[in-house]
MIBA-691796 format. One record per residue (C-alpha): residue in one letter; residue number from 1; x, y, z. Coordinates in steps of 0.05 Angstrom, whole numbers, padded with zeros to 5 digits. Each point is the difference from the previous one (the first is absolute). Layout:
N
(site 'A' NUM (X Y Z)) ...
***
This chain:
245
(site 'X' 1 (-00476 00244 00059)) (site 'X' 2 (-00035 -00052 00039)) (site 'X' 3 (-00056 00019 00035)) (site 'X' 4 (00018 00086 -00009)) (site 'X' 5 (00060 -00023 00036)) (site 'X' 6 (00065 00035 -00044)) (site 'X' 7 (00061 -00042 -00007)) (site 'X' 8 (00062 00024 00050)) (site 'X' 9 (00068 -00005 -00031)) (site 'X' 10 (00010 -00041 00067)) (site 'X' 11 (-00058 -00052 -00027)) (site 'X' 12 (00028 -00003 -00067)) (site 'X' 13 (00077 -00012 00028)) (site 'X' 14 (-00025 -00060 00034)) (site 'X' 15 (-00048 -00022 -00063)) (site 'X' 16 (00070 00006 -00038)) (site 'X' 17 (00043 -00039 00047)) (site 'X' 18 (-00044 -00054 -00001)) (site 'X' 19 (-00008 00000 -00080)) (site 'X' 20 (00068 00000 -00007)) (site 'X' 21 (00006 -00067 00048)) (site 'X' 22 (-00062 -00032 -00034)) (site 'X' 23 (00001 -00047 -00059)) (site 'X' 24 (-00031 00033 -00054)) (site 'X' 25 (-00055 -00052 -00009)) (site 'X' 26 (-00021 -00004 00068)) (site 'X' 27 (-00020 00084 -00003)) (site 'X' 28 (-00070 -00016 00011)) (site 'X' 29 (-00051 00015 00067)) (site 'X' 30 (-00007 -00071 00014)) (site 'X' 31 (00083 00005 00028)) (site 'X' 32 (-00001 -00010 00075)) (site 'X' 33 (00055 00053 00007)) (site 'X' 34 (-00042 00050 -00042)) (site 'X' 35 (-00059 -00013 00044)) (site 'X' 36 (00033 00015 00062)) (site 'X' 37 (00030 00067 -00031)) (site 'X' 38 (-00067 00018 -00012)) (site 'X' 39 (-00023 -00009 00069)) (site 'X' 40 (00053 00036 00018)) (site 'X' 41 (-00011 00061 -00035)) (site 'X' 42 (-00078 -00002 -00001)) (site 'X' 43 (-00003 -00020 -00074)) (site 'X' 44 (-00033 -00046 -00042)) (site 'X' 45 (00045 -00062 -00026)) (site 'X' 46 (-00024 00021 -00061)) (site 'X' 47 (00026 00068 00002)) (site 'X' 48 (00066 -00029 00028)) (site 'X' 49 (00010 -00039 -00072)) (site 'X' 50 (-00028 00056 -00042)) (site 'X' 51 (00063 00034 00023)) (site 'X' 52 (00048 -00057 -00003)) (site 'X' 53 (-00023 00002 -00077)) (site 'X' 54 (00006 00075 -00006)) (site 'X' 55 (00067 -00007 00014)) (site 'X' 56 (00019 -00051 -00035)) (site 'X' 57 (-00033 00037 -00061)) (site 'X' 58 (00054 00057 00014)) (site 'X' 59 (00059 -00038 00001)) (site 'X' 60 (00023 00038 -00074)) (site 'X' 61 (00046 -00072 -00022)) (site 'X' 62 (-00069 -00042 00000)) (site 'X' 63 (-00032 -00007 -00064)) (site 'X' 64 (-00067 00007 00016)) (site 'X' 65 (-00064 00054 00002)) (site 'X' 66 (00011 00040 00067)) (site 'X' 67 (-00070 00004 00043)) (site 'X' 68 (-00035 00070 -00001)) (site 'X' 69 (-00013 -00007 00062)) (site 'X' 70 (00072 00015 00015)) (site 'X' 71 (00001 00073 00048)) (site 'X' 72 (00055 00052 00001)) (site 'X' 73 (00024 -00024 00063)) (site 'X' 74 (00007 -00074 -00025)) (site 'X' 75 (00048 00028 -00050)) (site 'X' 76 (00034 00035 00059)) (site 'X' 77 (00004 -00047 00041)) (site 'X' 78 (00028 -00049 -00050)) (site 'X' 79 (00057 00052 -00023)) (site 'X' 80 (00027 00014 00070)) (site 'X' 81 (-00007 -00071 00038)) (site 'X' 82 (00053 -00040 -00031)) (site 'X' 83 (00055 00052 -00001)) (site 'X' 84 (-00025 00018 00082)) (site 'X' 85 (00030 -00050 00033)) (site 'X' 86 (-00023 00036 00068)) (site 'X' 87 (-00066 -00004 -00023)) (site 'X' 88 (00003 -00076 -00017)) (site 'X' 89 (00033 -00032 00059)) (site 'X' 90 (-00057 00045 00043)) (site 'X' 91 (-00056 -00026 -00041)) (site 'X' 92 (00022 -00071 -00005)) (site 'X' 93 (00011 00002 00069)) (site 'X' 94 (-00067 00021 00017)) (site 'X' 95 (-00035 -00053 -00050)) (site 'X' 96 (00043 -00059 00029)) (site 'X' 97 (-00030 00019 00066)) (site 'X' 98 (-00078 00009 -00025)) (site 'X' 99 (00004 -00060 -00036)) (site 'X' 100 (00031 -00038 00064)) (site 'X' 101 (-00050 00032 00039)) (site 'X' 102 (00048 00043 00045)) (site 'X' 103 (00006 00062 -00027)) (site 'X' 104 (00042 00034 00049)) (site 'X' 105 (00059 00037 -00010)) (site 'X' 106 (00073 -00018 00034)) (site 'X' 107 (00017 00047 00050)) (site 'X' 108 (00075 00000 00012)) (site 'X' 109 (00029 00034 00050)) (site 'X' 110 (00053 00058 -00028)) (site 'X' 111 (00044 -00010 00062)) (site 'X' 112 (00012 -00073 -00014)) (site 'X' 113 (00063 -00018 -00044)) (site 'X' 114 (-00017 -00067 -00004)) (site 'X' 115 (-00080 00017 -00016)) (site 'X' 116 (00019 00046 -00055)) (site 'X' 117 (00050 -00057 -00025)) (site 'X' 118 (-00061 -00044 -00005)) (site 'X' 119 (-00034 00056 -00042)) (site 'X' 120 (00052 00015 -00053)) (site 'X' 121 (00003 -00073 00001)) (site 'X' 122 (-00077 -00016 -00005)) (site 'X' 123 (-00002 00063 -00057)) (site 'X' 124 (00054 -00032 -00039)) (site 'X' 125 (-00038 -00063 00006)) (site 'X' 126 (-00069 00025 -00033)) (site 'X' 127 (00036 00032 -00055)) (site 'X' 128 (00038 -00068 -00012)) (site 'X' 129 (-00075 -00036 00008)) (site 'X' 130 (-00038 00049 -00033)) (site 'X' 131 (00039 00003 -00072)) (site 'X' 132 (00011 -00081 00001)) (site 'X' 133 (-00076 -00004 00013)) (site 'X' 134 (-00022 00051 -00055)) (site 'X' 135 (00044 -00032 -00054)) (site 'X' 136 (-00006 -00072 00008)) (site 'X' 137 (-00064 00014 -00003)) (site 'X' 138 (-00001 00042 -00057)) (site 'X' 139 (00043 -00057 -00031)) (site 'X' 140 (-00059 -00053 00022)) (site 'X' 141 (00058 -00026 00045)) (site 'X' 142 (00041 -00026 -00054)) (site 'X' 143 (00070 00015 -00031)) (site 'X' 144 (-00012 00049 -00068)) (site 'X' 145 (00051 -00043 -00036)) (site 'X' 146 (00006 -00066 00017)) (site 'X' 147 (-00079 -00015 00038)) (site 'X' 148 (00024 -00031 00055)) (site 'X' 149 (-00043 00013 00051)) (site 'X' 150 (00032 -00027 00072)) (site 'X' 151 (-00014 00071 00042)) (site 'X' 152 (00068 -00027 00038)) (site 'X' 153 (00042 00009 -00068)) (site 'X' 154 (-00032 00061 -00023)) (site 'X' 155 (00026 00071 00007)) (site 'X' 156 (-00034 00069 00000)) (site 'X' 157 (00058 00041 -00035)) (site 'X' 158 (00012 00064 -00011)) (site 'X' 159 (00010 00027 -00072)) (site 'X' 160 (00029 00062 00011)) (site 'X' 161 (00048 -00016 00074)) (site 'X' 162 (-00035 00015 00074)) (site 'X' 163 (00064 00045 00015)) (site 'X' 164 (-00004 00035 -00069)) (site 'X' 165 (-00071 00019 -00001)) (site 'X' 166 (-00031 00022 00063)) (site 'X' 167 (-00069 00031 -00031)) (site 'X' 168 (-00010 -00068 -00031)) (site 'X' 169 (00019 -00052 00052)) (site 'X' 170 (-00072 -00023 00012)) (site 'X' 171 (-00022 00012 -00074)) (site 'X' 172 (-00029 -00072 -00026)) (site 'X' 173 (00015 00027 -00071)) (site 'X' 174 (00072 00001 00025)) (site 'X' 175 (-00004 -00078 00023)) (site 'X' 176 (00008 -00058 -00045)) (site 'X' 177 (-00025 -00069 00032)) (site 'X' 178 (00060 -00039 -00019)) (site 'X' 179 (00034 -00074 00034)) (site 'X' 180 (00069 00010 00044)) (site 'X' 181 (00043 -00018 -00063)) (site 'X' 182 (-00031 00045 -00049)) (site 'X' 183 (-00002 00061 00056)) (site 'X' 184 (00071 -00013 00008)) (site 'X' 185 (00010 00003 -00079)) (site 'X' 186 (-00045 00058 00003)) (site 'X' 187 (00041 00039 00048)) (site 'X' 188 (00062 -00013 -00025)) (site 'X' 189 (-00015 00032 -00064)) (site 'X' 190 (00009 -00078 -00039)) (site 'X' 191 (-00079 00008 -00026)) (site 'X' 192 (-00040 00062 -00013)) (site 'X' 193 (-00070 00003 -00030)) (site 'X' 194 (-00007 00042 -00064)) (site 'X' 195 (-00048 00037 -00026)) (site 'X' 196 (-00054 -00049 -00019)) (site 'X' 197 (00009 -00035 00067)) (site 'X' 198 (00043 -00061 -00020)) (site 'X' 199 (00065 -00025 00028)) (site 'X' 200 (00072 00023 -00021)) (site 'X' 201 (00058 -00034 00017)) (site 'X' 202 (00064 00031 00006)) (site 'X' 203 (00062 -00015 -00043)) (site 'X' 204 (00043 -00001 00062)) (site 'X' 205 (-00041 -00056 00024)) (site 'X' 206 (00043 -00070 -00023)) (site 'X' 207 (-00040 -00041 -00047)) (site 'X' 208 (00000 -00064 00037)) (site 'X' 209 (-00039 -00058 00004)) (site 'X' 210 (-00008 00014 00073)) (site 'X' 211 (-00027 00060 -00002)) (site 'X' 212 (-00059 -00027 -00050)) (site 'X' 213 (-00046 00029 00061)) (site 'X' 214 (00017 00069 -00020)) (site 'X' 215 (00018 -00011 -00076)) (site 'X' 216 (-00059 -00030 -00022)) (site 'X' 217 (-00049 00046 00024)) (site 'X' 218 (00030 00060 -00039)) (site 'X' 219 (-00042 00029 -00049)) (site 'X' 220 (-00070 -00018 00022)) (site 'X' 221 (-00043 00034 00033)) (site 'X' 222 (-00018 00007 00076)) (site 'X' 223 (-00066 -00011 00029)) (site 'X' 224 (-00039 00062 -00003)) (site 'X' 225 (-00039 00031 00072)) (site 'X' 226 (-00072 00006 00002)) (site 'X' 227 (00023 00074 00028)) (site 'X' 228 (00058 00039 00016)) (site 'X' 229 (00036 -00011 -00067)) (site 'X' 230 (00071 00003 00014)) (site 'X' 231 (00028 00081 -00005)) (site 'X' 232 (00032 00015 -00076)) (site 'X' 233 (00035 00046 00037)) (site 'X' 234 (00023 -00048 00046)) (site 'X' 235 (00022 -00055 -00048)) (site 'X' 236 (00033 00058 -00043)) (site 'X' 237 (00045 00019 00063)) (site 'X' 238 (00019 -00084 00009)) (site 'X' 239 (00023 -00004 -00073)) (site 'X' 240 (00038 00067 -00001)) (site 'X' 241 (00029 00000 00072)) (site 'X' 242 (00005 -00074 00031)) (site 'X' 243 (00001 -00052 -00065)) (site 'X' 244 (00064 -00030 -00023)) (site 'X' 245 (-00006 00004 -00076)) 
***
């Protein structure tokens, strides 16, 4: 509490939409777009990063001490957000407008088929934005396997397929930070991650000197998160249902 003032699950949906855009190292009060949250919600900037840390201690894949500090409805909050995707596009929506300065919703009138066009549009949109966002970042905008780190080659894929898994289309632990080459791979089924997180290449995949991209990146390791671990679940699906072995 800051101030007697109890945490909303509102607050702490907008606390988590911005940890889950922010680069883990910059989760401190001194970040502009933590300040203006905590204007926003009549917090300290302090309390604002206490959070931010709280729920990075939940995250169960990090190894390292959870905060005490950490309330019942932290926990809560954290279990139902990623797999809500109602509840993320409305929160990240309302953070993108406090920390534009705006804050105002968009009012679209039902009657208007080319109004409510723009809205399924604008909806699809922030989920695109909002899961490329959350896991370049959580990838320090950089591909896991290779480290190249051009934002114009890079790719936020899924693990487990959009159309296959609808609770987990906006679940960063189901996004892998990966260039267009190796997404394709990736999707295709011609690399998987096992269980130690390093590369497999399928047999089915020709052994040719031109496809030393691919090849000689199999069997090492990808570059870890600072957060949202990649899902075992989620890689064990890829290996058993989409890679070629």
């Amino acid at each position: 509490m800051a101030n007697g003032k109890r945490w909303t699950k509102e607050e702490l949906q907008l606390v988590l939409n911005l940890y889950s855009r922010t680069a883990f190292g910059r989760l401190h009060q001194t970040n502009p777009d933590i300040r203006r949250l905590a204007v926003y919600l009549g917090r300290t900037p302090g309390s604002i990063a206490m959070k931010l840390c709280n729920f990075a201690a939940i995250d169960p894949l990090l190894p390292r001490a959870g905060l005490r500090g950490c309330s019942r409805l932290d926990h809560e909050t954290w279990q139902e957000y990623f797999h809500n995707e109602e509840m993320i596009i409305t929160s990240d929506r309302r953070l993108q407008s406090i920390l534009q300065g705006t804050d105002a919703k968009m009012i679209i009138p039902e009657t208007d088929f080319f109004a409510e066009n723009k809205e399924s549009f604008t909806y699809t949109r922030t989920r695109q934005n909002f899961f490329r966002d959350v896991v370049l970042s959580n990838f320090n905008d950089q591909c896991c396997i290779t480290g190249i780190n051009s934002k114009e080659l890079l790719v936020a894929s899924h693990i487990i397929p959009w159309t296959k898994d609808a609770n987990n289309r906006l679940n960063p632990q189901n996004g892998l930070c990966l260039n267009a080459l190796h997404d394709r791979a990736f999707d295709r089924g011609l690399i998987t991650l096992d269980e130690a997180l390093t590369v497999v290449v399928s047999k089915q995949l020709p052994r040719q000197k031109q496809l030393a991209l691919i090849l000689d990146y199999e069997g090492k390791k990808i570059s870890t998160p600072d957060r949202f671990m990649p899902g075992k679940q989620f890689l064990e699906y890829h290996r058993d249902n989409i890679f070629q072995a």
